[in-house]
C-alpha positions as CSV (number, residue, x, y, z in Angstrom):
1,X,0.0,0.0,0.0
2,X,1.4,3.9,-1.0
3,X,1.6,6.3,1.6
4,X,-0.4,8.6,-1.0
5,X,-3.5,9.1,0.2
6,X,-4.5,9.4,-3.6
7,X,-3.9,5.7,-3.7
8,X,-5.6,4.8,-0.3
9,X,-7.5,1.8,-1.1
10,X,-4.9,0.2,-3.4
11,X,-2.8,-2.7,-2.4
12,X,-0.6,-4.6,-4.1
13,X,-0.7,-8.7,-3.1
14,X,1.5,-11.9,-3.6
15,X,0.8,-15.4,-2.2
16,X,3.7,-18.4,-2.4
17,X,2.6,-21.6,-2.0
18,X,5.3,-24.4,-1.3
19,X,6.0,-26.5,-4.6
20,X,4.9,-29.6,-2.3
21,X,1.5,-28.0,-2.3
22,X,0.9,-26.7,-5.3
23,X,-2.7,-28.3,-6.8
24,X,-4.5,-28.4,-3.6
25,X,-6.7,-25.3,-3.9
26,X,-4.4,-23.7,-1.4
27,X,-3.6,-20.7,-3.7
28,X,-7.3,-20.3,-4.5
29,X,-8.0,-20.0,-0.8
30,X,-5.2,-18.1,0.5
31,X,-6.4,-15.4,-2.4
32,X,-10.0,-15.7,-1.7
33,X,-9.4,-15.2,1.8
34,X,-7.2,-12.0,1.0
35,X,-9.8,-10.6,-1.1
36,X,-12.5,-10.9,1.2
37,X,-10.2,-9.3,4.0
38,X,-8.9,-6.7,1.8
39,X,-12.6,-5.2,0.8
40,X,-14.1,-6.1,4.6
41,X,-11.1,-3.5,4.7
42,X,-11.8,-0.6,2.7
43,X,-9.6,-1.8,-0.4
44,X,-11.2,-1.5,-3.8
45,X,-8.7,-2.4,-5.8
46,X,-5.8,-5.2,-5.4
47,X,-3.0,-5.4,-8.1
48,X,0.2,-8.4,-8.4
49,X,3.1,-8.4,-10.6
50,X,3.8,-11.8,-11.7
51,X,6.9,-13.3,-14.0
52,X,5.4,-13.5,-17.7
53,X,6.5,-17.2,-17.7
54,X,4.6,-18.3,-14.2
55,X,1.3,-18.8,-16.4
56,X,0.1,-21.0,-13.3
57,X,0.0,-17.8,-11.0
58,X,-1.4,-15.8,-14.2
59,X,-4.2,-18.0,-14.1
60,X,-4.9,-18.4,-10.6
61,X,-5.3,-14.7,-10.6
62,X,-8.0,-14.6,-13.4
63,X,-9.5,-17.7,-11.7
64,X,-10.4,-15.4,-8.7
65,X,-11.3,-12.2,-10.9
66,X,-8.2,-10.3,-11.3
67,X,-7.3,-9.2,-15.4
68,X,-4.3,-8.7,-17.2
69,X,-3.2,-4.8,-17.6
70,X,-0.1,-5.3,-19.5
71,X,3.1,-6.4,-19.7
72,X,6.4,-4.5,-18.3
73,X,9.6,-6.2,-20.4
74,X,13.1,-6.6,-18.8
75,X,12.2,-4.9,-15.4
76,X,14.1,-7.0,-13.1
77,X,17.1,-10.0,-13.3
78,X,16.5,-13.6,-12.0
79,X,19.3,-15.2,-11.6
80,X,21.1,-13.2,-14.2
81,X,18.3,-13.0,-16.7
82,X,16.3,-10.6,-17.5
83,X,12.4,-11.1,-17.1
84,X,9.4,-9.7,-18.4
85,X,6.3,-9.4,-15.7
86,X,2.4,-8.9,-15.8
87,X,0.5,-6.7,-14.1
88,X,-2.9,-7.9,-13.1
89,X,-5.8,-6.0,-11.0
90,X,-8.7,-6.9,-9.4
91,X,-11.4,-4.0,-8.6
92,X,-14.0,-4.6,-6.1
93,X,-17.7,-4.7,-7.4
94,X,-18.2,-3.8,-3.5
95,X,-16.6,-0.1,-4.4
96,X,-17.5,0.5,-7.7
């Protein structure tokens, strides 16, 4: 979350799930849950930067209502190479 108050109600979310539970539904729940919190909270809008090639986050994302803004390319090394991300948003039908 900024410390703008022009962006007060914007927060920016990532979930990791160990590789040893990935398939369970944990992600899904874990970003539910945080949904749910974050409007019972005042947030209408949540975004996530995810790695272009992590099309399982990607999708776990749109599974639960967040949508693609765009693509930032080369913004940040991983282990020496350069990777593109995705920005994805979800807005709140509670706030809007």
């Amino acid at each position: 979350m900024s410390s703008r108050c022009v962006y007060a109600g914007v927060g920016e979310v990532s979930i990791y799930v160990s590789p040893k539970a990935k398939g369970k539904g944990i992600g899904t729940a874990l970003l539910t849950n945080l949904i749910e919190e974050s409007e019972r909270n005042g947030f209408w809008t949540l975004q996530s930067t995810v790695l272009l090639e992590n099309e399982a986050s990607i999708q776990l994302h749109k599974k639960v209502g967040f949508r693609i803004v765009g693509t930032r390319e080369k913004i940040g090394k991983l282990n020496g190479v350069w990777r593109d991300t995705v920005l994805l948003e979800r807005r709140s039908k509670a706030y809007i």
